[in-house]
C-alpha positions in Angstrom: -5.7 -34.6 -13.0 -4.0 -31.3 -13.9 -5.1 -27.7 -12.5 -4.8 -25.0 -15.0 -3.0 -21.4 -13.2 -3.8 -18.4 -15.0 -1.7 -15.0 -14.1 1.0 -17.7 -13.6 3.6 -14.9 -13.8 2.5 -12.6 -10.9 2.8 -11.6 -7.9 0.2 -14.4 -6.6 0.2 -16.8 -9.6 3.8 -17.3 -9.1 3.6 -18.8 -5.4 0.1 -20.4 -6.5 2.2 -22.4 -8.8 5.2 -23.0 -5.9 2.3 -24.3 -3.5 0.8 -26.7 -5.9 4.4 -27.8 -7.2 5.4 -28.3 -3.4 2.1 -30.2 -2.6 2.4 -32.9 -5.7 0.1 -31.4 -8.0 0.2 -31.6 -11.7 0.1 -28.1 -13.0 -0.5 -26.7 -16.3 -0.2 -22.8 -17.0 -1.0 -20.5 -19.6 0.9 -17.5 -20.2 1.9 -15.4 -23.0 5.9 -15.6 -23.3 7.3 -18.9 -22.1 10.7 -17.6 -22.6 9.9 -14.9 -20.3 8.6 -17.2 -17.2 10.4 -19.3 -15.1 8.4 -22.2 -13.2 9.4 -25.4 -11.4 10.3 -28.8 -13.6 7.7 -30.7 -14.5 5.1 -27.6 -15.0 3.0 -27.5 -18.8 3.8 -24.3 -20.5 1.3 -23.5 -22.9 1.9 -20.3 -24.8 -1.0 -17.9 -25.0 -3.7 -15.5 -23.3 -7.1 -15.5 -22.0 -8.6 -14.0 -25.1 -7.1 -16.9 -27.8 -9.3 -19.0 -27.8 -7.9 -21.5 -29.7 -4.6 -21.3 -26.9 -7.5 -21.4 -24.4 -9.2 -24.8 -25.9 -5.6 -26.6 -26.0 -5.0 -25.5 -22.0 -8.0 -27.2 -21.1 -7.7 -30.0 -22.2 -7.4 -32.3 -19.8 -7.9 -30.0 -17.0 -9.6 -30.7 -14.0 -9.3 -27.8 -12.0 -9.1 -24.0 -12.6 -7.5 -21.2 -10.8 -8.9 -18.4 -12.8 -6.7 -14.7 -12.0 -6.9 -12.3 -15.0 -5.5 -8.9 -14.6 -7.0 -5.3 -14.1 -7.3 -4.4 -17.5 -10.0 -2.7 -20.1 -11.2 -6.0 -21.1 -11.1 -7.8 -18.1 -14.7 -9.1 -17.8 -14.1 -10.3 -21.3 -11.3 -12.4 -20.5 -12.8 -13.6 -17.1 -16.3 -14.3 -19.0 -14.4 -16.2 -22.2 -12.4 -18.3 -19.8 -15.3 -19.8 -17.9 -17.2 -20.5 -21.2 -14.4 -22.5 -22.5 -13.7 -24.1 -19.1 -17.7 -25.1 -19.1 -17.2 -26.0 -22.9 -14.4 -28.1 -21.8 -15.8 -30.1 -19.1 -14.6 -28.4 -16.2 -16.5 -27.0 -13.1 -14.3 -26.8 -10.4 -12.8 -23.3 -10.2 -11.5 -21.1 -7.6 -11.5 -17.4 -8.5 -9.2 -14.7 -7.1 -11.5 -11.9 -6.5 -11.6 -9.0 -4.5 -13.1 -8.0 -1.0 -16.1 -6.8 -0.8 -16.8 -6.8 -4.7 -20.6 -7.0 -4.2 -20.5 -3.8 -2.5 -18.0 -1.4 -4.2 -19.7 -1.9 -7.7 -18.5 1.6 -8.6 -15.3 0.4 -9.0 -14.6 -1.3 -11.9 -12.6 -3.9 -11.6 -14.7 -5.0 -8.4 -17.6 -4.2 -10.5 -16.3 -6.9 -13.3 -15.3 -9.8 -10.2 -18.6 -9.0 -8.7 -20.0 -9.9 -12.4 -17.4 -12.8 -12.5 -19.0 -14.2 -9.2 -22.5 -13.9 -10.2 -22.0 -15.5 -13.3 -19.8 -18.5 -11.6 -23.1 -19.2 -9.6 -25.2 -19.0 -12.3 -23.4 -21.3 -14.5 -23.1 -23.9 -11.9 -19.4 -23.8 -11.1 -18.0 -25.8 -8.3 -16.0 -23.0 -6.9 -14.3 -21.1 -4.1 -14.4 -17.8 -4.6 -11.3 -15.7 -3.0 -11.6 -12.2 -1.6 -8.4 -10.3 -0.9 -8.3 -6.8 0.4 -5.0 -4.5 -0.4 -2.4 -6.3 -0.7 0.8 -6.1 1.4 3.0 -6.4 -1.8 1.8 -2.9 -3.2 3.9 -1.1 -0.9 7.3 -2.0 -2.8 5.6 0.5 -5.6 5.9 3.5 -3.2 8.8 2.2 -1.2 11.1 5.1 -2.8 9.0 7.8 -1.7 8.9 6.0 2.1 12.4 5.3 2.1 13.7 9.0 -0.1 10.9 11.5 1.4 9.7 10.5 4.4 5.8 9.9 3.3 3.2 7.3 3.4 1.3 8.1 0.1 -1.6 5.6 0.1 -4.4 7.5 1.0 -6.1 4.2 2.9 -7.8 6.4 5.3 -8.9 6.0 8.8 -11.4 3.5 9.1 -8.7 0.2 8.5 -7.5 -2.0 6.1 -6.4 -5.5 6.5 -3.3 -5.8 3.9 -2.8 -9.2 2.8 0.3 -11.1 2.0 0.4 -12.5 -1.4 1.9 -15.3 -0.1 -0.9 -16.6 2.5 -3.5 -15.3 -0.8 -1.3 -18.0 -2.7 -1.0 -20.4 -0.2 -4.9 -20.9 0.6 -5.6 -21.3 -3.0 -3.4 -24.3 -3.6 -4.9 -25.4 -0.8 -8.9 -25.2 -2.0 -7.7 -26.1 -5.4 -6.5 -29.2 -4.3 -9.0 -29.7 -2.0 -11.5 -28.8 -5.1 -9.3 -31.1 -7.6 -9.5 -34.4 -5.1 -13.1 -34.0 -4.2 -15.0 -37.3 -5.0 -17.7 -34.8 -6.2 -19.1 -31.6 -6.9 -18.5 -29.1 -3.7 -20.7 -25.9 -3.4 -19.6 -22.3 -3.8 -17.6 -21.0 -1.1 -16.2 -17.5 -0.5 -13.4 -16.5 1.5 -12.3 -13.3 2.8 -8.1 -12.9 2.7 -7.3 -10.7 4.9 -4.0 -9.5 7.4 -3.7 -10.1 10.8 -4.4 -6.4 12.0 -6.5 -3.6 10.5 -4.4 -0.7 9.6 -5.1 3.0 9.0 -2.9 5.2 6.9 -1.6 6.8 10.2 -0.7 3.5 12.0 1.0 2.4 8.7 3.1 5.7 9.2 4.1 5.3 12.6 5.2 1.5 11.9 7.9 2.9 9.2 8.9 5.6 11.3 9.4 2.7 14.2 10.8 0.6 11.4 13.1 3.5 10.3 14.3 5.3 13.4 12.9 8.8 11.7 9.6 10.3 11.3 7.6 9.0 8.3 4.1 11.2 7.8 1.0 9.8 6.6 0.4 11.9 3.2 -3.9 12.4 4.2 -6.9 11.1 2.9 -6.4 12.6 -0.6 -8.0 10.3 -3.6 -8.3 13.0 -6.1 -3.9 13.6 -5.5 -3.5 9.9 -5.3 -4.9 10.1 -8.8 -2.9 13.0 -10.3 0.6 11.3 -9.3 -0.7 8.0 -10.9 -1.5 9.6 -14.0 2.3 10.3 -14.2 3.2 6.9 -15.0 -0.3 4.9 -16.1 -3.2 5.1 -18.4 -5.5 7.8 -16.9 -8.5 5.2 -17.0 -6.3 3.3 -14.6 -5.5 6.1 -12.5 -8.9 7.3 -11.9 -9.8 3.7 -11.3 -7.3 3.6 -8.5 -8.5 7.2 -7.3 -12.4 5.2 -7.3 -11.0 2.4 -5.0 -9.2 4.7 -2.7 -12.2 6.5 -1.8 -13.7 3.4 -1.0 -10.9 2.9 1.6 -11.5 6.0 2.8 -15.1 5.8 3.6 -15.4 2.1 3.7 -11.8 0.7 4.7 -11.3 -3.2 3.8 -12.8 -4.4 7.6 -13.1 -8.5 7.9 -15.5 -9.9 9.3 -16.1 -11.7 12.3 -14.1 -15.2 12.5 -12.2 -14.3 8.9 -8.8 -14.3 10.5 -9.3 -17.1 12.6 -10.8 -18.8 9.7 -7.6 -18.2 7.7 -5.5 -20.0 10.5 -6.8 -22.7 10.7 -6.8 -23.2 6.8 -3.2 -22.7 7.0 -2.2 -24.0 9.7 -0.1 -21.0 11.2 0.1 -17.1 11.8 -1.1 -14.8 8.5 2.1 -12.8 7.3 1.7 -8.9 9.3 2.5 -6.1 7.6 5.4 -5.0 9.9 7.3 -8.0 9.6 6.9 -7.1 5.6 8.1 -3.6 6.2 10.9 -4.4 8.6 11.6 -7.0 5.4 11.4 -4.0 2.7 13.5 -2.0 4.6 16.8 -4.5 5.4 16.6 -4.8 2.0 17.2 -1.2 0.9 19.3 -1.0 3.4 21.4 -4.5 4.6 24.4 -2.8 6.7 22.2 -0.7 8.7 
């Protein structure tokens, strides 16, 4: 049978599609230029968005599977709630669902507030589903790798407590794998939920001293400063957006993104071999900007 990939396009729907291609699935996305996208031969392209229904009802059919990713927009719980209606309306139960970690908790937060939503109303309909929880990821830093590399700051105000950034390609990478798993199942599995996290737990001061190891020159942490964080996004986003951001960052400040006992190890064994670490990604980052040094 075929597994639908929404957010085929991003930074984790991309290598969701790549893991599923590489394991012999048949995969179907949705997206809303085909002429934009690039994906492996053999992958359906069908041309539309979460919130087209009539796009929507032609993707599912014959659909087994669902990996359901919408983006951190103002109508986010729309899209997220219209999918799974049309994916119950089509037959199909088995879903797994990129969330966010800790979404039951930080409910202030909107766009945790909507997966937390998202979760509830998987359970409540019945889904077959896994239900994915990544903390911060890893690949954000390439947004403030100028100021790193051209002022010698860490700007994320992450805070002191720790957060375990996660590689969006181990995020991918266990979601092929439960979707498959999910897809070949001879019958309905029960909800699971799954923390993706990094191998280490890092404060906005480590992060610091790993690019100034990385770098050979001091790199300062900017402080635990949400309501700053805010101002400079508002520079270059919608102010909703920014003071959504400015909400989650005070979350890492007080709450940091902390797995639990046994998530890592947990993660392992799912894959198979060591989660991606955030110096390796940095070291990464910076060859790149800089190949001759």
């Amino acid at each position: 049978m075929t597994i639908l990939v929404t957010g085929a396009t991003g930074r984790v729907g991309r290598h969701v599609v790549d893991q599923l291609v590489q394991r012999g699935a048949k995969v179907r996305v949705l997206t809303r230029d085909p002429s934009k996208a690039s994906f492996p031969a053999g992958v359906d392209v069908v041309q539309g968005e979460l919130l087209d229904i009539d796009a929507l009802r032609s993707a599912f059919k014959g659909v087994s599977t669902l990996f359901l990713l919408n983006a951190v927009t103002g109508d986010e719980f729309t899209q997220a709630i219209i999918t799974l209606n049309i994916a119950r309306e089509s037959g199909v139960e088995r879903v797994v669902y990129l969330s966010v970690f800790g979404a039951d908790r930080s409910v202030n937060v909107p766009h945790f507030a909507v997966k937390s939503g998202a979760e509830r109303m998987l359970a409540q309909m019945g889904f077959s589903a896994t239900i994915l929880r990544p903390s911060y990821f890893i690949d954000n830093e390439v947004m403030i790798k100028d100021v790193i590399f051209n002022y010698g700051v860490y700007p994320m105000p992450i805070g002191g407590k720790g957060v375990a950034m996660v590689d969006a390609r181990d995020i991918a990478e266990v979601a092929a794998i439960e979707l498959i798993r999910r897809d070949q199942a001879p019958g309905k599995l029960p909800i699971e939920t799954i923390n993706l996290v990094g191998p280490d737990a890092l404060t906005g001061s480590g992060v610091a001293a790993i690019w100034s190891e990385i770098l050979g020159r001091p790199i300062a942490y900017g402080g635990d400063d949400p309501s700053g964080f805010e101002q400079n996004m508002a520079t270059f986003m919608p102010k909703w957006t920014a003071y959504e951001m400015r909400l989650m960052a005070e979350r890492y400040v007080t709450d940091g993104m902390i797995p639990e006992a046994g998530d890592v190890e947990r993660l392992i064994k799912i894959l198979g071999r060591p989660l991606h670490s955030y110096r390796d990604f940095a070291a990464a980052l910076a060859e790149q900007q800089n190949p001759t040094a």
